[in-house]
N, C-alpha and C positions, 0 to 999 in steps of 0.2 A: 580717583580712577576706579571704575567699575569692577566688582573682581570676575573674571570668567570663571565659569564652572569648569570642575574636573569631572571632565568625561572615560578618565581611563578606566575606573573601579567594570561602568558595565559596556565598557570595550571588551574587556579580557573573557568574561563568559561566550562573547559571541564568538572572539577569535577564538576560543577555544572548541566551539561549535562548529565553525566550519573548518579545524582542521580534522575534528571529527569527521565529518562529513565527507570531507577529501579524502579519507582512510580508508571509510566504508567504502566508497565508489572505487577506488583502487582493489580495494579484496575482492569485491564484487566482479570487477574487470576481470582480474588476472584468473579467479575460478573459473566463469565461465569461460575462457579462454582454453584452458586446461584442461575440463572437462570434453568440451566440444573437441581436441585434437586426441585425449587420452580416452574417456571414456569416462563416467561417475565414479565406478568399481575401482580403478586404478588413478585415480587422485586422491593424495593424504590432505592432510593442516598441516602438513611441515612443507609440503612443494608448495601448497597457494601461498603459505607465508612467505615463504623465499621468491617466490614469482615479486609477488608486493613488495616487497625490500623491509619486513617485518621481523621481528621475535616470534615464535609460536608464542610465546605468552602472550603477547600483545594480539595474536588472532585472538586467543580465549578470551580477551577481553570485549572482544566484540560479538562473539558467534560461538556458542556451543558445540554445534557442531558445523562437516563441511555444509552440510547439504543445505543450513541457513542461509549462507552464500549468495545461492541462486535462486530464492524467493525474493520478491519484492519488497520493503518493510512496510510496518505499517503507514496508512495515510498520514497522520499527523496532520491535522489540519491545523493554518496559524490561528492564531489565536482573535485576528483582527475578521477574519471568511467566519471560523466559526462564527462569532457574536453577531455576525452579519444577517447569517443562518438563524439563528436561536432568534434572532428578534424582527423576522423578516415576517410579511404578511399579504406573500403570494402562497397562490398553489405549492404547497410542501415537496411534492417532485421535482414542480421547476426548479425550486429554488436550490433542490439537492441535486440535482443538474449542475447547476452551475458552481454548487459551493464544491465540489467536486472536478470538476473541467483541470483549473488552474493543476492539479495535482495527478488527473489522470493522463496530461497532453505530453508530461515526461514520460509515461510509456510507449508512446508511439514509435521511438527508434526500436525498441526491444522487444517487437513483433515477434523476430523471427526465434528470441531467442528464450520466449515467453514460453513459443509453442514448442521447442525443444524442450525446456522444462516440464513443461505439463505429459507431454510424450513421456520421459523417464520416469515422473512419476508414480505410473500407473505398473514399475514394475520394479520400484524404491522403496518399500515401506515408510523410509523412515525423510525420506524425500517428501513421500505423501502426508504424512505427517507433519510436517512441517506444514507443508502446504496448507493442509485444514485449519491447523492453528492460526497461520496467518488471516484466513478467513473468518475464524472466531473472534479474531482481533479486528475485521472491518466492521462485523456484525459489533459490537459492544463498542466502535467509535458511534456507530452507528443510533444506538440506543441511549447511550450517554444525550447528543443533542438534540436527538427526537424529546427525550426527556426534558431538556431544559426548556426548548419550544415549546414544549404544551403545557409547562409548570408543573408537570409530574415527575415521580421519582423511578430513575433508570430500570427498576425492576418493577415498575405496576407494568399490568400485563400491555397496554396501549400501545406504550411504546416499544416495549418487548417483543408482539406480535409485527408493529410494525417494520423494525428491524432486522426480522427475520423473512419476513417475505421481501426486505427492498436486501439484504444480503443475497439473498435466492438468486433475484433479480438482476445482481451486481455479478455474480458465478457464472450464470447465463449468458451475461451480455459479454466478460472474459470470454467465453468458449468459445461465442461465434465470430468474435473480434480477430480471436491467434486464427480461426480457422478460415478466415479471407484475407485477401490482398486488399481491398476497397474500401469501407467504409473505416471511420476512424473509430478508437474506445470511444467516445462521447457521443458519435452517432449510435452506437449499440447499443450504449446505456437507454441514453432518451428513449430509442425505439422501441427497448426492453420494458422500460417502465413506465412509455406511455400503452402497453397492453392489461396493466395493473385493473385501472376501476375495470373493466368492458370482461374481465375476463371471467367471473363470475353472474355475469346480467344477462337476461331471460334473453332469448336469442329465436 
């Protein structure tokens, strides 16, 4: 008789992944929630925690501070989109269109609550703060597989440059996204970054 494999060894990292995952989304939940009825100023890490059904230690095990909270985290892209990405051999937009879609179509409920954050931010330091970093961190996912796509190393300037204008890009297409009811993140995006070649050509 055949013997089955034991699949429990890399069961357990995922189970342990996604109750990771469920924890985040629950802290996540209950700040915003908190925030929105109290105010940024007057919410601690000891009420979100307890909203959560948490230890404050176990917040600090996930968030530094409150105000990480209520950023979005970074993309993470899986591993199967990226490689998709890196070894794909369409137009480099499109194809960052799309390797992107799957991961930006989860923000479409948190519209409203995107644009309340970006509103506080602007009068948070350390909210804003947060915020940028978050964005340094799309930009360097961002360069990372530009890099691997064009067989260069994530800090030649190629990739570098281009990272930095498609981050630009990505900030833009944010702004005007919280700032209407209509169109979706992924229409913004495209539309944002099909003005990319045209916007520097003789006119």
């Amino acid at each position: 008789m055949e013997e089955q494999p034991n699949t429990t060894p890399a069961a357990k990292p995922d189970l342990r992944a996604r109750r990771r995952a469920r924890t985040i989304e629950t802290i996540r939940k209950e700040a915003m929630a908190l925030v929105t009825q109290h105010g940024l100023d007057h919410v601690t890490a000891e009420m979100i925690a307890e909203a959560a059904g948490i230890s404050l230690r176990t917040f600090f095990n996930y968030f530094t501070y409150k105000e990480e909270t209520l950023i979005p985290p970074p993309l993470g892209f899986p591993a199967e989109s990226a490689a998709a990405f890196v070894s794909g051999t369409g137009p480099i937009l499109e194809d960052l269109v799309h390797l992107l879609e799957e991961r930006l179509i989860e923000l479409e409920p948190e519209r409203k609550n995107i644009r309340v954050i970006m509103g506080m931010s602007e009068s948070h330091p350390r909210l804003q703060s947060v915020r940028e970093h978050t964005f340094r961190q799309y930009e360097t996912e961002f360069r990372a597989l530009l890099g691997k796509r064009l067989s260069l190393a994530p800090n030649h300037h190629t990739p570098t440059l281009m990272a930095s204008v498609i981050s630009a890009s990505f900030r833009v297409a944010m702004c005007r996204w919280v700032e209407k009811d209509s169109n979706s993140v992924i229409d913004e995006l495209r539309a944002t970054l099909t003005q990319l070649p045209v916007l520097f050509s003789d006119t």
